[in-house]
N, C-alpha and C positions, 0 to 999 in steps of 0.2 A: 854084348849089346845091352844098353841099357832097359830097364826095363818102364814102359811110360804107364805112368798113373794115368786110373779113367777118371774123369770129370763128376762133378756135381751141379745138376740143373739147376737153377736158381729163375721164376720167374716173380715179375713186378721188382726186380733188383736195385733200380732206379732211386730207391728212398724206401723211408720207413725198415718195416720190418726186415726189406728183403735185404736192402743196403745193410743193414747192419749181422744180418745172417751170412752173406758175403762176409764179410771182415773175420767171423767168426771162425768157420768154414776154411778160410786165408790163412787164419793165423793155427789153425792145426794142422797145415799143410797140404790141403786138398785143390785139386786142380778145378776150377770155376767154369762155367759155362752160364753166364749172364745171361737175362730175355728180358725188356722192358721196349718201352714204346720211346726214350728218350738219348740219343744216338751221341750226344755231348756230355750228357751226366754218364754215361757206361764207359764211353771211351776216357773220361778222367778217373773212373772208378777204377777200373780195368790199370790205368799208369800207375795210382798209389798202389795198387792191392800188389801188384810187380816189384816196384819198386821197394816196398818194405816187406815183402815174405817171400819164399823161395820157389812159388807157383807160376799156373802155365793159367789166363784170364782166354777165354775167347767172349765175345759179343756179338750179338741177335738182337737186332727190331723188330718190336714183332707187336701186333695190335691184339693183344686177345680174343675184343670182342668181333673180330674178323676171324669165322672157322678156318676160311680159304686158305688167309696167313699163315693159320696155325698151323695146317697141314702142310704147307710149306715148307715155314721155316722148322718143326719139329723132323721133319723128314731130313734135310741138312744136316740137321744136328746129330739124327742117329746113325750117322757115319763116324763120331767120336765113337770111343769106349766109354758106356755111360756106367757108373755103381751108385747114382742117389737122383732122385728129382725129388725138387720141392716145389710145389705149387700152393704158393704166398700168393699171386698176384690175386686182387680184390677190387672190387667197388658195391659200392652200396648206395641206394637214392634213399632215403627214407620219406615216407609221406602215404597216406591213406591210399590203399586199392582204387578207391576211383577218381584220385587224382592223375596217378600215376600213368604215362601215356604208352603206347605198344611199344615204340624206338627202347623206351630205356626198359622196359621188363627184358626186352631179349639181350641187350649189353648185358644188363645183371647177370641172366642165366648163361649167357656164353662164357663170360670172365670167371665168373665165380664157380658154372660147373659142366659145364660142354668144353672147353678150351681143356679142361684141368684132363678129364676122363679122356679125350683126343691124346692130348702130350702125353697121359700113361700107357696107351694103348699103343705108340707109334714105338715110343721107346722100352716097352716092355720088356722085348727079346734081350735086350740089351743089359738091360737093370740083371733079368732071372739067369743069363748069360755068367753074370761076374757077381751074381748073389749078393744084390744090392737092393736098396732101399726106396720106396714110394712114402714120402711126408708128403699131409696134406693141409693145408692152414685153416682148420675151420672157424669155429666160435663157440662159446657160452650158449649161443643162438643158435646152433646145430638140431639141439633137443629142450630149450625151453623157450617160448614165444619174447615176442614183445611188439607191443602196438608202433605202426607204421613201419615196421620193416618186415613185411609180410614177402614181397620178392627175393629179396635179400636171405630171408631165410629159408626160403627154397632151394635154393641157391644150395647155399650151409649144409643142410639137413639131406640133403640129395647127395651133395660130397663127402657128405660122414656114411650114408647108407651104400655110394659105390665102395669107400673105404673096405668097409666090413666085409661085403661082399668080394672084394678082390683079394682080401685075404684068405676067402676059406677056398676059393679056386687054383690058388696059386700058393701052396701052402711054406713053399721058401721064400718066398718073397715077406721082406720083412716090408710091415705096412704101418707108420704112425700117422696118427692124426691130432690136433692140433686143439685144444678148445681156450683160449684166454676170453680172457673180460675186455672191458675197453682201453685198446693202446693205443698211448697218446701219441699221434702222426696225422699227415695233412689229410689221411684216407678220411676224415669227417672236415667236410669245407664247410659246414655249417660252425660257426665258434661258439653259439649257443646250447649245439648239443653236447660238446667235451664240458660246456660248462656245468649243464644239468648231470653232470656221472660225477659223484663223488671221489670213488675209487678208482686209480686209472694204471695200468701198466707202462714202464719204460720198455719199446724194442728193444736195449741190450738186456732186458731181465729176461723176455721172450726169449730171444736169439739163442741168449746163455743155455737157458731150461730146454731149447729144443736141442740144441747139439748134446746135452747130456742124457737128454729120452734117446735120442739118433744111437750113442753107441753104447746103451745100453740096451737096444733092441726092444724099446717099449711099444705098447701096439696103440697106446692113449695118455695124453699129457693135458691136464686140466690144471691151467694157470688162473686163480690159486687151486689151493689140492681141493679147498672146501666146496670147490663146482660140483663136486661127486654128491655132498650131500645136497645140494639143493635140490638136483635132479632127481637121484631119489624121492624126496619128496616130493616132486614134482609128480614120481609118476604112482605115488600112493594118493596123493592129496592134490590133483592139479586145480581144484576148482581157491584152495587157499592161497595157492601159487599167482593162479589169476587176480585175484582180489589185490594179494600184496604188491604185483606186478604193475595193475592199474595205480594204486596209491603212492609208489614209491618209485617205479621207473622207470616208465611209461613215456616216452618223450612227447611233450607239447609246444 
């Protein structure tokens, strides 16, 4: 009998990072398990990703920022054999705390990190089962501020802290996390704020960088490598961090 490969969770699959983490993923031969909220971009994803590589695509609708969904549809899914989730899928509002109204703090927090910590929790067994991997997509924003993404990076900084913690409890479980700068995808609908970042990441440079942290078993991936020393100083000097932060990068 042959023997069937277990899957790799992919949510926010749909476009950007996660789309192109799929193709990656694809193309090293890894069986897919798509989640995104868009049921005609999946199922045409899902026909290339078949049609050109020798894999097995399944697809999930699934709304993130709905827990109920998530318990759902991650519950379904733990009837695969699962060996990897990645929790890519993202949003972010940017805008001052009091503008900001209660609907979208909770989307923020559910998508970004109530959804993420649920889908690991459902499919845990599963992953420690077949000694597999939890990637999580965080940010640059994880551990150094920045003005008007204050939700956002709760969010971040909350899924980097269960990161950690899931790994000293489950000490097989291989756990990466994620931190880039800004990748240029429609996740910012604003067109003025990709315009104010200098420096911007391509998704296949991410995609590439994460599948090669993935099998080498890394526990942290900081795209670029130099995010290490900021944060360090960040956490020698944050008050110069702040100053530089407000002058330089601060979106207005």
């Amino acid at each position: 009998m042959e023997e069937i490969k277990p899957y790799t969770v992919i949510t926010g699959s749909s476009k950007g990072i996660g789309k192109i983490l799929a193709l990656e993923y694809a193309k090293h031969g890894h069986n897919l398990i798509l989640v995104a909220r868009s049921s005609q971009i999946l199922s045409d994803l899902k026909n290339d990703l078949e049609s050109r590589f020798s894999v097995s695509v399944k697809t999930f609708i699934c709304d993130l920022s709905n827990l109920e969904d998530v318990e759902k549809v991650f519950t379904e899914i733990s009837n695969y054999e699962i060996n990897c989730l990645i929790n890519n899928a993202g949003i972010g509002i940017f805008t001052k705390v009091e503008a900001i109204n209660q609907e979208d703090v909770k989307k923020q927090m559910n998508v970004n990190l109530l959804a993420p910590m649920l889908s690991t929790k459902i499919l845990l067994s599963n992953i420690l089962k077949n000694q597999g991997s939890v990637i999580n997509i965080c940010s640059v924003l994880s551990f150094i501020p920045n003005a008007k993404a204050s939700i956002y990076i709760a969010g971040k900084s909350g899924l980097y802290a269960f990161s950690n913690t899931l790994r000293l409890e489950y000490p097989n479980l291989h756990v990466l996390t994620v931190h880039p700068i800004t990748v240029e995808t429609s996740f910012f609908t604003d067109p003025n704020y990709l315009n104010n970042v200098k420096k911007k990441l391509s998704p296949d440079t991410v995609a590439r960088k994460v599948y090669q942290a993935y099998k080498k078993k890394k526990r942290r991936l900081n795209i670029p490598k130099s995010i290490f020393w900021l944060n360090l100083i960040y956490q020698i000097c944050p008050g110069l961090i702040d100053r530089l932060n407000r002058k330089y990068f601060s979106y207005k």
